[in-house]
C-alpha positions in Angstrom: 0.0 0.0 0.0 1.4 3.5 -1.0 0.5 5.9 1.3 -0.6 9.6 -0.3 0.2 12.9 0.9 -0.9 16.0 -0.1 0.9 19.7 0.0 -1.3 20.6 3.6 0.0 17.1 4.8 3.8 17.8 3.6 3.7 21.4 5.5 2.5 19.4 8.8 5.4 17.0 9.2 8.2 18.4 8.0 9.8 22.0 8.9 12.4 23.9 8.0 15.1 22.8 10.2 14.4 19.4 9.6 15.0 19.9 5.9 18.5 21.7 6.3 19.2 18.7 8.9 17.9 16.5 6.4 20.2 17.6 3.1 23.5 17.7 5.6 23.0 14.0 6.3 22.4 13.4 2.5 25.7 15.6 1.6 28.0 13.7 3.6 25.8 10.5 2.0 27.3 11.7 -1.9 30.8 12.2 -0.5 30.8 8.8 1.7 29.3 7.3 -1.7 25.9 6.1 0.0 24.0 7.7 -2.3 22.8 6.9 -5.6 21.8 10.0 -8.0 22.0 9.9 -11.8 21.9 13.4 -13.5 18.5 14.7 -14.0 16.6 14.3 -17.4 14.9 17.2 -19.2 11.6 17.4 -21.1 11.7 20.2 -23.0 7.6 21.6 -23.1 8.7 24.6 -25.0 11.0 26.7 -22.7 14.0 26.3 -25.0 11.6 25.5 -28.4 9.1 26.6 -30.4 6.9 23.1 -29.9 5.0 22.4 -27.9 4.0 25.9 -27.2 3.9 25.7 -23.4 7.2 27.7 -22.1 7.9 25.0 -20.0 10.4 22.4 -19.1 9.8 19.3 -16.5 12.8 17.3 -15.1 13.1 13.4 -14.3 15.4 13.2 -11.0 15.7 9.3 -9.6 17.8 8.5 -6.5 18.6 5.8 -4.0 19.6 7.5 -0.4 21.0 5.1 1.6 20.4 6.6 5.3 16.8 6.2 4.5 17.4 3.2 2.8 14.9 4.5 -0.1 14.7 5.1 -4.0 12.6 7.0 -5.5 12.0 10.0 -8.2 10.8 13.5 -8.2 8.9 14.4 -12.0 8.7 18.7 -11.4 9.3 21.4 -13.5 8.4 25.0 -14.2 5.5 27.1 -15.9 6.7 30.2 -16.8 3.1 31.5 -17.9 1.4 30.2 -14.7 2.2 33.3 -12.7 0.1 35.5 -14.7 -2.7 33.0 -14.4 -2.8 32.7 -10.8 -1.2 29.8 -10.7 2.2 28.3 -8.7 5.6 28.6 -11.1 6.7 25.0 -9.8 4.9 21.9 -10.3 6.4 18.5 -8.6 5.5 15.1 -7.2 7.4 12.5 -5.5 7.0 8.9 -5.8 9.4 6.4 -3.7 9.5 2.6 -3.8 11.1 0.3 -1.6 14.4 -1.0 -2.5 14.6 -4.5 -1.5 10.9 -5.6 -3.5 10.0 -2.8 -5.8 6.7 -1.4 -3.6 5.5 1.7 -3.9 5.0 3.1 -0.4 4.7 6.6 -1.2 3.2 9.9 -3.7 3.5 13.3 -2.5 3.6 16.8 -3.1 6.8 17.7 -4.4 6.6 21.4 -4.4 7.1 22.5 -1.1 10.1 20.2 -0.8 11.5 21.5 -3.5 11.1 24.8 -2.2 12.6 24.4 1.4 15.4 22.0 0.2 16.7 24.7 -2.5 17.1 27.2 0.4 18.3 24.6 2.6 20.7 23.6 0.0 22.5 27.0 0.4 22.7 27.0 3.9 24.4 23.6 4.4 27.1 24.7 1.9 27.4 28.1 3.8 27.9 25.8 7.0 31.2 24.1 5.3 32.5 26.8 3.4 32.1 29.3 6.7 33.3 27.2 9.8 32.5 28.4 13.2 31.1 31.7 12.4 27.9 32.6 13.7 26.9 35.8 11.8 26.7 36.4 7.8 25.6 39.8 5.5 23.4 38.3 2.7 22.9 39.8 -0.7 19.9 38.4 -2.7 18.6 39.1 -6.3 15.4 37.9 -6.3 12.3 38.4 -3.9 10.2 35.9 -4.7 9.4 32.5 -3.0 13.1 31.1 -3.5 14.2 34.2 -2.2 12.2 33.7 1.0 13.1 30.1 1.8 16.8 31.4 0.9 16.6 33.4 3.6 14.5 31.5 6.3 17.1 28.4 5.6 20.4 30.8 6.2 18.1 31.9 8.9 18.7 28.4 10.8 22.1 28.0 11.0 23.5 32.2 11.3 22.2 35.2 11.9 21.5 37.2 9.6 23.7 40.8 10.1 22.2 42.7 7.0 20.6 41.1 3.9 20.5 43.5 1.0 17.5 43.0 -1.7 17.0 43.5 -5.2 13.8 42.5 -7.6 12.8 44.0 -10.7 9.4 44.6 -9.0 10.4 47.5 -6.1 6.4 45.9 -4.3 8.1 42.6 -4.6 10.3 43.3 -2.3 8.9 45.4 -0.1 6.6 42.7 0.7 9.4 40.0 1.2 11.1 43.0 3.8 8.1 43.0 5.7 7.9 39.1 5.7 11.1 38.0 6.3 11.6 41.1 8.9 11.5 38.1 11.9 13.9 35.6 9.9 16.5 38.6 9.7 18.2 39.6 13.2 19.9 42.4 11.3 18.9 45.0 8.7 16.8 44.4 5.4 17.7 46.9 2.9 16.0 47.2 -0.2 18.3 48.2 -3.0 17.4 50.8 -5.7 20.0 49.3 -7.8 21.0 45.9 -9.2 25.1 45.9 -7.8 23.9 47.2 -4.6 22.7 44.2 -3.5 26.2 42.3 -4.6 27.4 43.0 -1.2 27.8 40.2 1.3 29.4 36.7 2.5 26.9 35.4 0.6 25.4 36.5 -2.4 22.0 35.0 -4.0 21.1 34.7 -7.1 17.5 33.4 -7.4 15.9 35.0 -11.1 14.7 33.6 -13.9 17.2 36.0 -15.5 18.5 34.9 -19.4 20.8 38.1 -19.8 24.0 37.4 -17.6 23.1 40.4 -15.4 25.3 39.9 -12.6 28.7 41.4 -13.9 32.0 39.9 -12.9 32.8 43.4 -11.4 30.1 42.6 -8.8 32.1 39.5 -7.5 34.2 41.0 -4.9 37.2 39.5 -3.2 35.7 37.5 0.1 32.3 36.9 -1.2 30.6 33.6 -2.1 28.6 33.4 -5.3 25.4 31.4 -5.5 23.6 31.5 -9.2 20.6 29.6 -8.5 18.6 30.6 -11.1 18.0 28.2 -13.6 19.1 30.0 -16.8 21.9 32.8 -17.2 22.4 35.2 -14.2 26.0 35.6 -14.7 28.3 37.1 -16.5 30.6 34.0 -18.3 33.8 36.5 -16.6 32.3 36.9 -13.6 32.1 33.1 -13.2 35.2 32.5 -14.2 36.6 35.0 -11.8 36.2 32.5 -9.2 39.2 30.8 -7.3 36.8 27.9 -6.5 34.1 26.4 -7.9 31.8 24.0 -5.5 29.1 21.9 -6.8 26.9 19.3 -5.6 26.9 17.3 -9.0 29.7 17.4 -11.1 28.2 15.8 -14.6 24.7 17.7 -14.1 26.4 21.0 -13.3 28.3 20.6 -16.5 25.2 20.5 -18.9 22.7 22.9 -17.1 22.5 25.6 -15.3 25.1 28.8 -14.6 27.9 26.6 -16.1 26.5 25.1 -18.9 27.6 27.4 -21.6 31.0 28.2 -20.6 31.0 24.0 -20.2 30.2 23.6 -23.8 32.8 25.8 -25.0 35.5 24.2 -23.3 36.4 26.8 -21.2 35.1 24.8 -18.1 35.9 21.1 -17.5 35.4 18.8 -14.5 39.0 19.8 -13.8 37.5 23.2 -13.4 36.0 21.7 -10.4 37.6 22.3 -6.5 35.0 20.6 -4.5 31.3 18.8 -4.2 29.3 19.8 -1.3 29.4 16.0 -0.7 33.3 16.0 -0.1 32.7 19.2 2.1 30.3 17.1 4.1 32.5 14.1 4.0 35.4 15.9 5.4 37.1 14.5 2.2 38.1 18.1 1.1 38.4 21.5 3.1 37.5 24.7 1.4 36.9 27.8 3.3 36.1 31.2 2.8 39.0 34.3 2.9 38.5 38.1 2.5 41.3 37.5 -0.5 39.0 34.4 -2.9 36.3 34.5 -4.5 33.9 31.1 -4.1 31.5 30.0 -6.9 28.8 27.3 -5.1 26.8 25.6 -7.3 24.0 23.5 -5.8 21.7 22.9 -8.9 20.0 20.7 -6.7 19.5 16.9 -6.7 17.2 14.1 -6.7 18.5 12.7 -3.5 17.6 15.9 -1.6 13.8 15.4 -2.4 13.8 11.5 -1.4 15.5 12.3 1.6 13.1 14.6 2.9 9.9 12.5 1.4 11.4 9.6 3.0 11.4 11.5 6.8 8.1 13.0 5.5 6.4 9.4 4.6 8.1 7.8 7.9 6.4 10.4 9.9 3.2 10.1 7.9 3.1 6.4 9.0 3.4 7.2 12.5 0.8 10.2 12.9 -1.8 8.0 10.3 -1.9 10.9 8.1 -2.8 11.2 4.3 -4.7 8.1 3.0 -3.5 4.6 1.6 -4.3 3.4 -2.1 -3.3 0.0 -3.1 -2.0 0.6 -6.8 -1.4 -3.3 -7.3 -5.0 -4.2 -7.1 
C-alpha cells in the first residue's frame, strides 16, 4: 500500500530545520558514496523551443539514499506563464518505492520540498564553506518565493547581520522585507539598484534571469557566489573570476545551469572543479572562505535531496496515520 500525501499534509510534518538537517545528512551520503543519483533528465515543453508551445520544461530526478534506505524519483518542472494565471511557477510530485521488493510506499507533493530544500541547500554549503562563524551579511537578487526560503534556511544556522535586496518589482520586495523582517536579526535593505545588492558573504542569485546580469565586477574578493537561477544570471567573466568552484553534481552542473555554456565551449571542465558539497560534508576536502578568494557554489540541486526529505516525510506520515493509503497493485 502507497500511502498519499498532499501539499497541507507535507507542511505538517516536515519544517524547515528538519530539511536543512535532512540535506546535511544526505551531503555527507554523496561524499561517503551512500548515495545513488544519476543526473536529471529534461523534457523540453517549450522553454527552449518553439513546440509544444507551453514555455515550460519538466525534469526526471531518480535517486537511491541510503540513510533512508529508499529510492525514489521526483517528476517537477516550471510554468513560466502560470504566474500571470494565478497559478504556482513550480509543479512537482514524489513517488518512492522500496528497494529490497520494488513497492511503492509513497506519492506526495513535491513542491514544497523542492522549495525548502533549494534554500536549505544553500545554507548547508554556507555551514562548510564558513566554519565556526555565527553571523553572515546576505545579498539576494530575487524576492520571490526562493528568495524567501533562501533566507529562512540561512536563517537556521547564522544570523543574519544585513541582507541586501534586489527584484525587478520594487512591491516585490517590499513585501518579502516586511515578511522575512522576523527571519533577519539584522537589517533588510532594499536596493534601488541591481550591484547594490552584490554586497555580502553570501550573495543569491535566485531569477529567472537569461541576460548574464550579474557582472564579474560585482564579485568582490571574500564573497561567495550562489547563481541559482536556472538560466543565465551571470556574466561568463564573472564566473570564471572564481578561485573555487563548489558543486553538488559534477556531470549535471556541467550541462545545465550557470555553467553550462562556458562548459560547452570548453572553457570549463570537471578539472574546473575544486570541491562537491558531498566532499565538504564528508570531510574528504576543506574549502573555506577568505576576505582574498572568491567562491563560486553551485547546488543545482539533486534528486536525493527530495527523497530524503519525502522519506522523513512518509516515515512520519506512518506514524501520525496521516494522508490516505491506495493500493496501486490491485
Amino acid at each position: 500500500m502507497a500511502r498519499l500525501l498532499s501539499q497541507s499534509d507535507v507542511e505538517k510534518l516536515v519544517t524547515m530545520k528538519d530539511i536543512v538537517e535532512i540535506l546535511d545528512k544526505t551531503y555527507r551520503g554523496m561524499g561517503e558514496g551512500t548515495v545513488v543519483n544519476p543526473a536529471k533528465g529534461t523534457l523540453d515543453l517549450g522553454e527552449s523551443g518553439p513546440y509544444p508551445p507551453y514555455h515550460a520544461d519538466i525534469n526526471s530526478m531518480p535517486a537511491y539514499v541510503g540513510w533512508v534506505d529508499t529510492a525514489g524519483i521526483k517528476w517537477a518542472g516550471g510554468w513560466m506563464d502560470n504566474p500571470a494565471q494565478g497559478l504556482p511557477y513550480v509543479s512537482a510530485i514524489i513517488v518512492l518505492v522500496n528497494p529490497r521488493n520494488g513497492i511503492f510506499t509513497g506519492v506526495m507533493d513535491g513542491t514544497l520540498i523542492t522549495n525548502l530544500r533549494t534554500g536549505a541547500q544553500t545554507a548547508v554549503a554556507l555551514k562548510y564553506l564558513y566554519p565556526g562563524r555565527k553571523s553572515l551579511s546576505v545579498g539576494l537578487f530575487g524576492a520571490g518565493v526562493q528568495g524567501r526560503t533562501q533566507t529562512r534556511a540561512i536563517a537556521e544556522l547564522f544570523a543574519i547581520d544585513e541582507l541586501k535586496v534586489y527584484d525587478t518589482f520594487p512591491e516585490a520586495a517590499r513585501k518579502f522585507a516586511a515578511d522575512m523582517e522576523s527571519a533577519v536579526s539584522g537589517k533588510i535593505t532594499i536596493c534601488s539598484e541591481p550591484q547594490q545588492a552584490a554586497e555580502g558573504d553570501a550573495v543569491i542569485t535566485v531569477t529567472h534571469a537569461k541576460d548574464g546580469f550579474f557582472k564579474k565586477e560585482w564579485f568582490a574578493p571574500g564573497t561567495v557566489l550562489f547563481p541559482m537561477g536556472s538560466y543565465k544570471e551571470c556574466q561568463d567573466e564573472a564566473l570564471l573570476s572564481a578561485d573555487s568552484i563548489v558543486v553538488d553534481h559534477v556531470a549535471q552542473c556541467l550541462h545545465r545551469g550557470a555553467l553550462k555554456d562556458l562548459a560547452e565551449a570548453g572553457r570549463i571542465t570537471e578539472s574546473s572543479i575544486s570541491a562537491t558539497l558531498g566532499e565538504l560534508a564528508a570531510g574528504k576536502k576543506r574549502i573555506t572562505s577568505s576576505p582574498s578568494s572568491r567562491i563560486l557554489c553551485i547546488p543545482i540541486g539533486t534528486g536525493a535531496m527530495d527523497v530524503a526529505a519525502a522519506a522523513v516525510v512518509l516515515q512520519r506520515a506512518e506514524e501520525r496515520n496521516i494522508g490516505r493509503t491506495f493500493d496501486f497493485a490491485v
